[in-house]
N, C-alpha and C positions, 0 to 999 in steps of 0.2 A: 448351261447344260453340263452334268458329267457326264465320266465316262468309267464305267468299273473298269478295274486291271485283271490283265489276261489271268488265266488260269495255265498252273503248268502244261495241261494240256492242251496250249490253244497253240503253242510250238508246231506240233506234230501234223498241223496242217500245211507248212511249208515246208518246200527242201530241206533236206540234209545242210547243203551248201549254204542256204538261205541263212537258216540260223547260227550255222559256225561264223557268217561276214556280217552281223548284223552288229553295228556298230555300238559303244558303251554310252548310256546316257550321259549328257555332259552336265554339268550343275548349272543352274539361270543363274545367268552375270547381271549385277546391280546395271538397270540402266545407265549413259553417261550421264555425268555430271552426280551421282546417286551415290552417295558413300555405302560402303558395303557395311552390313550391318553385325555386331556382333555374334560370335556362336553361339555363344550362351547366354541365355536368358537378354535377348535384344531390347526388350520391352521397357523402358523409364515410365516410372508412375513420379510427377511432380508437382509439386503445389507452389500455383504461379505467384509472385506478389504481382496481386491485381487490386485495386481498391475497390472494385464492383463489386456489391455483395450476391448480384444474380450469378455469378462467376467463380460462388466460395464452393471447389470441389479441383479434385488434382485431374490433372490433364494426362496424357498417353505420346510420349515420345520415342525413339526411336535413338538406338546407341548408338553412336557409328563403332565402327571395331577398332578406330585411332583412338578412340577414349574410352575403349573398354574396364582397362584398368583401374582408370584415374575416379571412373562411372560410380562408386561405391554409395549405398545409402546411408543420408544423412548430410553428402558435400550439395555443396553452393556451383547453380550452375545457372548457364544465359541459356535462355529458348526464345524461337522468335514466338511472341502472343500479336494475334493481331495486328500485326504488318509490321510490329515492334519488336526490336531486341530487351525482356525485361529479364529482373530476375528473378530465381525458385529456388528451391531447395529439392533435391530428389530424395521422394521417400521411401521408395522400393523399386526391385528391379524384378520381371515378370517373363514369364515365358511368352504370351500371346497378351492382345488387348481385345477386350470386347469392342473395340471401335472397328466400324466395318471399313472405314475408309482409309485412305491415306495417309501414312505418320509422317507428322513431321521429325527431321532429328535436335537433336542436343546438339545445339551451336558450337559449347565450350563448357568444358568443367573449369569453373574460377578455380577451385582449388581440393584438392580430394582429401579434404581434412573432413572427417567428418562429426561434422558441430551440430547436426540434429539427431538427437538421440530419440528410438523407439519412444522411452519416456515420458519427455517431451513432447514430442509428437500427440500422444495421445493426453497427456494432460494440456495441451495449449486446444484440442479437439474439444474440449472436455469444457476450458474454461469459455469458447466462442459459443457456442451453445446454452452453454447458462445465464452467457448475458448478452443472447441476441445479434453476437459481434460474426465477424468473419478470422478464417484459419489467419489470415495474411494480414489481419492487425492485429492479432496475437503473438506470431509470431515475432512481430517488429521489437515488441516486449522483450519476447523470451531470448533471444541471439543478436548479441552483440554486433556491431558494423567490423566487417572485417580488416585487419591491421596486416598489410603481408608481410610485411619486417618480421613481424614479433610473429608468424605465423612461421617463418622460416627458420629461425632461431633454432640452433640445435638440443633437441632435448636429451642431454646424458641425465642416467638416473643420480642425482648430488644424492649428498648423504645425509641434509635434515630433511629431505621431501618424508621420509616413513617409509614404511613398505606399499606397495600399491594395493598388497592383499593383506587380509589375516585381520589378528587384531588389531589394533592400537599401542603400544607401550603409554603409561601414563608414568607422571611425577610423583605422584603423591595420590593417596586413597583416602577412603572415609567420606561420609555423607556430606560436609559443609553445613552450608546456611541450609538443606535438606534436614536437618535433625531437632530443627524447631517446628516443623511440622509433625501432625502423626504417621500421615501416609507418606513423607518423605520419601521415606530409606526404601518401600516394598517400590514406589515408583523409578527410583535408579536399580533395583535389584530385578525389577522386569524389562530394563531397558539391558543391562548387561547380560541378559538371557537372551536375548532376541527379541523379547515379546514386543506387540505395539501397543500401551497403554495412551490411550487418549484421556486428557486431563484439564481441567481450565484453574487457576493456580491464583490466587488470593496473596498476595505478595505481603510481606510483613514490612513497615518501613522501618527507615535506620541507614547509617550507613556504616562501612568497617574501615579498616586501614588501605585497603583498596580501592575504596569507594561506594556506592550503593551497593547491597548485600543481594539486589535481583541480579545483577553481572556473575556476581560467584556462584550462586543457585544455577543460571544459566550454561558455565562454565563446567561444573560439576555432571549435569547432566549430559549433556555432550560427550564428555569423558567417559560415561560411561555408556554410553550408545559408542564409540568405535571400541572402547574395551571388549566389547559384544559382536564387532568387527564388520558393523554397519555405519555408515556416514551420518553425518547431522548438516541441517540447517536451520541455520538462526536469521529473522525478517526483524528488524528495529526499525522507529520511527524516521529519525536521522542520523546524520554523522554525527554529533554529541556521542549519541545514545552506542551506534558503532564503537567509536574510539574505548568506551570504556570496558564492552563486551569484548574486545579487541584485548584488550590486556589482559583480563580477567582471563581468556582460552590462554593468552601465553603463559599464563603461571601456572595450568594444570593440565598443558599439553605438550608433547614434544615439538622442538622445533621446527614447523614445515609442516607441522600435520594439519594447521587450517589456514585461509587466507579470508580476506575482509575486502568487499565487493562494494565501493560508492562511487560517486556521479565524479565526486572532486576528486577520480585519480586519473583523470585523462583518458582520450582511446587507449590509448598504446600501454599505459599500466593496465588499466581493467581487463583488457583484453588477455594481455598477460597471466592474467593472474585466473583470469576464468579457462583458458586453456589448461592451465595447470589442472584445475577439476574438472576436466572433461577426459586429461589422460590419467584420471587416478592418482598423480601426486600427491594432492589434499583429499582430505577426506570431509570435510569441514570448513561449512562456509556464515560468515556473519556480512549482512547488509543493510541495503535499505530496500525497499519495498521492488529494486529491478531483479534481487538475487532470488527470489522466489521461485523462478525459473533455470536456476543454475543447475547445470549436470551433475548434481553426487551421486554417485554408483551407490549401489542398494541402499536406498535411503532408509536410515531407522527410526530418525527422529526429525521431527520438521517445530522449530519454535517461533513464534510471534507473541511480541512482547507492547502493553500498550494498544490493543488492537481497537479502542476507541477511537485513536489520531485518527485525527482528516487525512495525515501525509500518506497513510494507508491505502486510501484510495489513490485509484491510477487516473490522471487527467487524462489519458490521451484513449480513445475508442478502443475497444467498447465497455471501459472502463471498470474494471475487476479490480475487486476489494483481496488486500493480501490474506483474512483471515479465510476467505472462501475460497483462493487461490491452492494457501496450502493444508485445506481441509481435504477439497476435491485429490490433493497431492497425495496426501495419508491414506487414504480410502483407493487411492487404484495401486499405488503401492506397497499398501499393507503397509504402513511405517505409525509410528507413535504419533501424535500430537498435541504439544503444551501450549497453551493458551495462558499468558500470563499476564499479569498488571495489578496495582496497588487501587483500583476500579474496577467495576466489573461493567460489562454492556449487555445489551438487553439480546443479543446476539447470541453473546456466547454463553448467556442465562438460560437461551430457549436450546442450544446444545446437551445442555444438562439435566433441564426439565424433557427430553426426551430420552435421556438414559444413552446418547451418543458418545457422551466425555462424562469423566466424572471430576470431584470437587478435588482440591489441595489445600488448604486453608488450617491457620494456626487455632491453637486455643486461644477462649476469650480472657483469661489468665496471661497469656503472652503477650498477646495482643496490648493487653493493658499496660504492663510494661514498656511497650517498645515505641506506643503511639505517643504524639505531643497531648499537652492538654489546649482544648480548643478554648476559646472565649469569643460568645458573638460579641458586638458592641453594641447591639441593641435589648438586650438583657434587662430587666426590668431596676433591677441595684443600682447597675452604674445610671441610667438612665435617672432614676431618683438621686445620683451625685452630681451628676453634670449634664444637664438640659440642653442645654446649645449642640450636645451629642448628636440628638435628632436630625441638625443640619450641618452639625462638621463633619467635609471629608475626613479627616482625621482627629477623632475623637480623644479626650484624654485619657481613654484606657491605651488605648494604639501608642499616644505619646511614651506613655508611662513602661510600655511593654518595648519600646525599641530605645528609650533610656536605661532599663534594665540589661538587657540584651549585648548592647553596648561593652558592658562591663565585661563579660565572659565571652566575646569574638564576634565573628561576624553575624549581620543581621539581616534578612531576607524581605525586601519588599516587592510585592508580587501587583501590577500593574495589568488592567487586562489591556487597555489602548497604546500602542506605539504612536511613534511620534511627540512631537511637542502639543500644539490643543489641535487636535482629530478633527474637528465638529466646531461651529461656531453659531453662532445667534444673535438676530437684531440686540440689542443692549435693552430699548422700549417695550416692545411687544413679546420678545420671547421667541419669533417665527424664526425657524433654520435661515440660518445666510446663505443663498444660490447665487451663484454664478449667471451673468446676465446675456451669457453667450448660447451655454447646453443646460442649464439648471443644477447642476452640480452643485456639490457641496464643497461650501468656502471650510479653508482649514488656518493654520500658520506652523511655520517652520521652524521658527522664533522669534525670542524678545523682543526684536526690533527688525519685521519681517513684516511686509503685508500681506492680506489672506491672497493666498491663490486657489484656482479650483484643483479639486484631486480628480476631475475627468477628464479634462479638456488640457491642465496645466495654466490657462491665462492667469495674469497677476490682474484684481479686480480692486485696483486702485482708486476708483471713483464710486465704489458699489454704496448703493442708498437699497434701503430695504422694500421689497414691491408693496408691504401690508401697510406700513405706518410712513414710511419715507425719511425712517430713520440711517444717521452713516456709521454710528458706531456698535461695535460688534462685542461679545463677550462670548468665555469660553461657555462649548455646554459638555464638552468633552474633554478631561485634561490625561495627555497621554505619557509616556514613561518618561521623557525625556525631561517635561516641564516639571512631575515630582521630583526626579532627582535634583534638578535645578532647587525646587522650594526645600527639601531637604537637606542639600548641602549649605543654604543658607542657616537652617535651626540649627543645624548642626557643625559649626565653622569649622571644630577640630578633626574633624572624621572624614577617612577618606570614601566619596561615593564612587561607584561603579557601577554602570549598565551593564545588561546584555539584551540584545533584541534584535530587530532587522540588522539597524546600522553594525552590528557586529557579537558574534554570540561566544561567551566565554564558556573554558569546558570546565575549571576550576577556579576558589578562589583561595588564598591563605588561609590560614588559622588566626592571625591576628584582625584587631576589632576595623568593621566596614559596614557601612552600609551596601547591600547589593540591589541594586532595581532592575527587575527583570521583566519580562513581557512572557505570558504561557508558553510553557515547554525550551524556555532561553535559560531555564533557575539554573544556575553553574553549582557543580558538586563543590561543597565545603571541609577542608581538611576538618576530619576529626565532628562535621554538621555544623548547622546556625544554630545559633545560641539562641534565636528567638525569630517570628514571623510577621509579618501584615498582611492579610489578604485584601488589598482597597480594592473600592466602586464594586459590588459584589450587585451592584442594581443594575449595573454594563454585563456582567454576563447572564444574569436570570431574566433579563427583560426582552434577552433577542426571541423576536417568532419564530421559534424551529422547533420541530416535534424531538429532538434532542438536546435540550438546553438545560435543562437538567441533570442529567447523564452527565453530559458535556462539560457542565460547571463542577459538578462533583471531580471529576475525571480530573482538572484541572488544577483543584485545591488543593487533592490529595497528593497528586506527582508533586507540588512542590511543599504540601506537608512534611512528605516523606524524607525529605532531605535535611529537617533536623534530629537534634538528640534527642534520645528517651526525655520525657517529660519536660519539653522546653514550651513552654508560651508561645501560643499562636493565638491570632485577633482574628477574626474574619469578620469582616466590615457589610454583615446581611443578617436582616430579621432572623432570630433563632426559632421561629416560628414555619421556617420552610424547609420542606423534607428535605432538601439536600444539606441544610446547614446540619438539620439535625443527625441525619447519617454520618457527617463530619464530627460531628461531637460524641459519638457513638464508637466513630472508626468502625460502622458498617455497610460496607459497601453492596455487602450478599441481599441483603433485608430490601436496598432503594431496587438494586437492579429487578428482583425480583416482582418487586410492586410495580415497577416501570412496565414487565415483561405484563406483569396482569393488564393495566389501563390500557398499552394500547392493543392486549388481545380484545378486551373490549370494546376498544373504539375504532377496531381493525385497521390497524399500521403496522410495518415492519416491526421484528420478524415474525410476528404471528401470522401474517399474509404476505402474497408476493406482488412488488407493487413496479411500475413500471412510468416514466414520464415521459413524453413528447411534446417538446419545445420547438419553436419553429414561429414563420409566420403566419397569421390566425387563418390563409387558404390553402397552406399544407398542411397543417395541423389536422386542419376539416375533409380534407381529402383524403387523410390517411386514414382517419378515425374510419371514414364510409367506405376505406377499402378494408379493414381489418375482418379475420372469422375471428372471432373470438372464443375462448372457449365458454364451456358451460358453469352459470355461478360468475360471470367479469362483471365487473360493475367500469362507469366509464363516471369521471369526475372530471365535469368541466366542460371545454379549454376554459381558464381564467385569463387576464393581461397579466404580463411579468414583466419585470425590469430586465430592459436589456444591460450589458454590459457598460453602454458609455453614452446610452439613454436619447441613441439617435434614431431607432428602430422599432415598433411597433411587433411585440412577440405573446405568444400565448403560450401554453403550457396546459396540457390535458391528460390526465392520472389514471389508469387502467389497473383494477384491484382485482386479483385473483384470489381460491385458496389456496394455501400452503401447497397443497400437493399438486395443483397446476399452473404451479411455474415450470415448469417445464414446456407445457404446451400456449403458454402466455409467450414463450421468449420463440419457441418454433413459427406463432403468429407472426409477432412482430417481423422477425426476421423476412419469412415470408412477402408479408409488404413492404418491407425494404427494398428487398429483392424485385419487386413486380415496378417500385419505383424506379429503382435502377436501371431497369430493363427498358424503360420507355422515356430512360434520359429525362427526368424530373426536373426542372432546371430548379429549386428549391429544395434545400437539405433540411430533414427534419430527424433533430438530434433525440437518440433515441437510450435512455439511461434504465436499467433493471437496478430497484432497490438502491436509489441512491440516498446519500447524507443530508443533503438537503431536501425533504422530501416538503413542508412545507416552509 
C-alpha cells in the first residue's frame, strides 16, 4: 500500500502548537550488520566470471560508501556469486537497479585501476556473440591476470614515453616499401588525415637491410596513423614475426611511442607493458594474436599480417579468429584496417568482393622483378633428363639448384614434417605401424632409436605388424631433422642448420649454409637465400581439409618470399596443380579468388556461415533436438571423428547457414548451450562457429 504526501494544506488541521513541536524527519539507518550505501549513484552493474553460459549477463550490486571511491568503472572486484566469493569486473555504476529485490554488496574492490575500458567492453560483447561464446570467456582473453607489484609501481611521466596526447613526432618521412605499390602513398596519406581506409594488402616479397620489406611497410604505416594522432595495432603470427616488426617500429618511431606484447615476456613484463597502453604512454602496440584486445586510446589503425596462420586462431572458448576480432575492432571504432600477407585467404577475398576493404597490390612489372623463378620438378624436360625424378625425394634438378645456390650463400630447405621419420610402415605390406597398446602411430626419434607411439608414448619394441606379421618397419614419412641428417652427409663441407619445434632461429648469416626449416620456422637471411627447395609437396596437398590448398600456397610463398630477386626455387609438386601454378605465376589474387568461387559453390566458408558440434554421439543428438534453428540451416551429420588420443568414441555434426544468418545461427547455439547449462548437462558439447578445420 502507499500513501500520498500531505498537501501544505493538510497542516492547518492541527494546532498551532502541534505543528511548530512536530519533530524533523530523521533519514532510515542501514539495518545492523548492513553497510551504508553510497550517495551517489550506489548501484554496481558487474559482469561475473561465471563459466555458465545461462549466466552470460551483468549482475546488480550494491556500493558500500567504504569503497565508493576505489568503486570506479572498468576496476577488478570480488562479489559473492552463489554462496561464492568470485570474481568481475564493474562495468558501470547506476542510480537505481531494475531488480526488485535485495542487493547484494561489493565485497572488495581488488584494485581501482581501471583495466576495462568502455572499448573493450563492447568489442569483447561483440566478439561473444559472433561466436556463440560468453562475456566471461572473452574477457579471460582480453585482460591480462593481475600483477600487484607492477600495478603499484609509480607512474612519473619519463621522457621517451611520448606525449600521451596529440600527434606522434616521427624520425624520418616518405612512403617506404609503400612507393612500390600504386595506391601506397594515398593509403598512408588517409591514415595521416584521420581517415579509416580499410585494405587487404598483397605483399611484394624480398627482403632489405632490415629484413623482410612487410616489417617496414608495417612500420611506415603506423607512423603515420600516430602522425594523425591516433594509435595503431599490429596482431603477428608469432614471436619471429613480432621481434622483427619490433625493430622495424623502432627505426621509424620515437623512443617509447610503442611497446611489443608476447606470451614469452612473463606476467609481470607483459603486464607491465600493457599497463603502459592503458595509461596512454604507448600509442602502439605489436603482438601475437592476445594483443588484439589491448587498450590503445582512439584506435586509427588495426593491422594483421599473415591472417591465413592457424596461430590466428584462438584455442581457448569460444574461439575467435584475430582477422574477425580486429575487423569487428575497426567497424565500432571507426579505425582503418590492413589486412596483409605475401597469400591471400578466401576470407579476406570475400571482404573485398563485397566492397568492405579494398586491394593494395603491386604491378605485374614489379612484381616480376622482385619474385624468385619457380621450377616444379615434375616438368616435362627435366622429367625427359632424368627419370628416376618421378621417385626421387630429391630429384637432380633440387640437387643441382642447391649445388648452385651454395656458391652464392645460404640455401633454404623447406621441410613440411618435424621430427626425424613422423610416420612408419610395415617394411612387407606397406600397412601404417600401430601401436599395440592405443593404435597409435609408430614414429622414431632417431638413427638408432626404437619406434615409439606419438599417443600413448610406449616404446613398441617387440611390435610385429597385425596385417602380414611382419617386425620391420620403413619410413613413410621423413621429417626435418632426418633431411638434414641425409644432407649433411651429401654435403660434408657445409654447415647444416634447422629451425622447427626443437628450436626456431630468427636469422641466419650471409655466408653459404644449408638451412632446414619446418613452415613458418624459415629464419630471415642477411642480404636472402641464394636459392630454395620446397620438398614432399604431396605431405602438404594430400591432407583432407577444405583449406589445403590455400594453406599450401600460403606456405611456399612465406618462405619463397625470403629470397633474392630472381634466385632458383624447386618446388618438389606436379606443375599441373593450381597451387604450384599460382606459385609460378606469383599470383596469389587469381587462386584465392577461384578458391572464394568453389566453395561459394560448394557452400563452405566464407560464403556461408558454418558451425560444428563435437562431443559424444548422445549429446551431440541431444543438442541437435534441442536447437531452433534458423530459416535456410541445413544440419550435416553427426559423422565419428577422431578423438584426440583415440580413447573416446566422438562425433561431430555441421550446421550451415546463410551468410547473413549467422548471426541468428550463433544466438541458436548459444541458446542451447545455455538451456544445457541450466539443467547441469553432465556432457560438454564443444561448440566451434566457422572454424579452420572445417573438414
Amino acid at each position: 500500500m502507499t500513501h500520498a504526501s500531505p498537501s501544505p494544506d493538510d497542516g492547518a488541521l492541527l494546532p498551532l502548537d502541534a505543528v511548530r513541536e512536530r519533530p524533523a524527519p530523521v533519514p532510515a539507518r542501514p539495518a545492523k550488520g548492513v553497510p551504508e550505501p553510497a550517495a551517489v549513484l550506489p548501484v554496481a552493474r558487474v559482469a561475473v566470471d561465471t563459466p555458465l553460459p545461462h549466466l552470460d549477463r551483468p549482475f546488480d550490486y550494491l556500493v558500500p560508501a567504504t569503497v565508493d571511491a576505489d568503486a570506479v568503472p572498468g576496476a577488478r572486484v570480488r562479489v559473492r556469486f552463489a554462496g561464492k566469493l568470485v570474481d568481475g569486473f564493474l562495468l558501470e555504476r547506476l542510480e537505481a537497479s531494475e531488480h526488485e529485490g535485495k542487493l547484494a554488496r561489493l565485497e572488495k574492490v581488488v584494485s581501482p585501476e581501471p583495466v576495462l575500458t568502455p572499448e573493450i567492453v563492447a568489442l569483447a560483447r561483440a566478439v561473444a556473440d559472433r561466436y556463440a561464446g560468453t562475456l566471461a570467456d572473452v574477457l579471460r582473453l582480453a585482460v591480462p591476470p593481475r600483477h600487484a607489484k607492477v600495478e603499484a609501481e609509480a607512474v612519473p611521466p619519463s621522457p621517451d614515453a611520448g606525449p600521451p596526447d596529440g600527434p606522434e613526432p616521427a624520425r624520418e618521412a616518405g612512403p617506404g616499401p609503400w612507393a612500390d605499390y600504386p595506391d601506397g602513398e594515398s593509403f598512408l596519406a588517409a591514415l595521416a588525415e584521420g581517415l579509416s581506409p580499410r585494405a587487404v594488402w598483397t605483399a611484394l616479397p624480398g627482403t632489405g637491410e632490415g629484413g623482410p620489406q612487410w616489417a617496414a611497410a608495417v612500420a611506415v604505416a603506423v607512423r603515420e596513423t600516430l602522425r594523425g594522432g591516433r594509435g595503431a595495432l599490429v596482431v603477428l603470427p608469432d614471436g619471429k614475426d613480432v621481434t622483427l616488426a619490433d625493430a622495424a617500429l623502432s627505426a621509424v618511431l620515437e623512443p617509447g611511442a610503442h611497446v611489443a606484447l608476447t606470451a614469452d615476456l612473463g606476467p609481470a613484463e607483459r603486464y607491465r607493458r600493457w599497463l603502459r597502453v592503458l595509461r596512454g604512454q604507448a600509442r602502439a602496440v605489436v603482438g601475437t594474436r592476445g594483443a588484439a584486445f589491448a587498450p590503445v586510446r582512439d584506435l586509427g589503425l588495426a593491422v594483421v599480417w599473415d591472417d591465413g596462420d592457424d596461430l590466428h586462431a584462438e584455442r581457448l572458448a569460444p574461439y575467435p579468429h584475430t582477422r574477425e576480432i580486429l575487423a569487428l575492432r575497426a567497424y565500432q571504432s571507426r579505425a582503418g584496417l590492413l589486412i596483409g600477407g605475401y597469400a591471400r585467404t578466401a576470407e579476406a577475398t570475400q571482404l573485398v568482393a563485397t566492397g568492405w576493404a579494398g586491394t593494395i597490390a603491386a604491378t605485374r612489372e614489379t612484381v616480376r622483378t622482385r619474385a624468385p623463378r619457380v621450377r616444379p620438378a615434375g616438368e616435362d624436360s627435366e622429367l625427359a633428363r632424368d627419370e628416376a625424378a618421378r621417385a626421387a625425394r630429391l630429384p637432380s634438378l633440387a640437387w643441382r639448384a642447391l649445388r648452385t645456390g651454395l656458391t652464392a650463400g645460404p640455401v633454404l630447405v623447406q621441410v613440411p614434417r618435424r621430427g626425424y621419420l613422423p610416420a612408419l610402415a610395415c617394411q612387407n605390406c606397406r600397412a601404417p605401424a600401430r601401436c599395440g597398446h592405443c593404435s597409435g602411430p609408430l614414429a622414431l626419434r632417431g638413427g638408432h632409436a626404437a619406434p615409439y607411439c606419438r599417443w600413448c608414448g610406449r616404446i613398441a619394441g617387440q611390435w610385429r605388424c597385425a596385417a602380414c606379421g611382419g617386425v620391420r618397419v620403413r619410413a613413410q614419412v621423413i621429417g626435418a631433422r632426418r633431411t638434414a641428417e641425409e644432407l649433411g652427409r651429401a654435403f660434408p663441407s657445409v654447415q647444416v642448420r634447422t629451425s622447427g619445434k626443437d628450436g626456431v632461429l630468427a636469422t641466419v648469416g650471409a655466408a653459404r649454409a644449408l638451412v632446414v626449416a619446418t613452415p613458418g620456422a624459415e629464419p630471415v637471411a642477411e642480404g636472402g637465400y641464394a636459392a630454395a627447395v620446397l620438398l614432399d609437396g604431396w605431405a602438404l596437398l594430400g591432407r583432407p581439409d577444405l583449406r589445403v590448398a590455400e594453406e599450401t600456397l600460403r606456405r611456399w610463398m612465406n618462405a619463397a618470399a625470403l629470397l633474392r630477386p630472381q634466385a632458383e626455387l624447386v618446388v618438389l609438386a606436379d606443375s599441373s596443380v593450381l597451387a604450384v601454378q599460382a606459385l609460378l605465376r606469383w599470383d596469389p589474387v587469381t587462386h584465392a579468388e577461384r578458391e572464394l568461387a568453389d566453395r561459394t559453390e560448394l557452400g563452405f566458408p566464407p560464403a556461408v556461415r558454418m558451425a560444428t558440434l563435437t562431443g559424444s554421439p548422445a549429446a551431440v543428438r541431444e543438442m541437435l533436438g534441442e536447437i531452433v534453428l534458423p530459416e535456410g540451416a541445413q544440419v550435416l551429420g553427426p559423422v565419428p571423428v577422431d578423438s584426440p588420443r583415440g580413447d573416446q568414441v566422438r562425433e561431430r555434426a555441421m550446421l550451415r547457414v546463410p551468410r547473413g544468418a549467422g548471426s541468428a545461427l550463433a544466438a541458436a547455439l548459444k541458446g542451447a548451450v545455455g538451456v544445457r547449462s541450466a539443467r547441469k548437462a553432465p556432457e560438454v558439447v564443444r561448440v566451434c562457429i566457422d572454424p579452420l578445420d572445417v573438414i
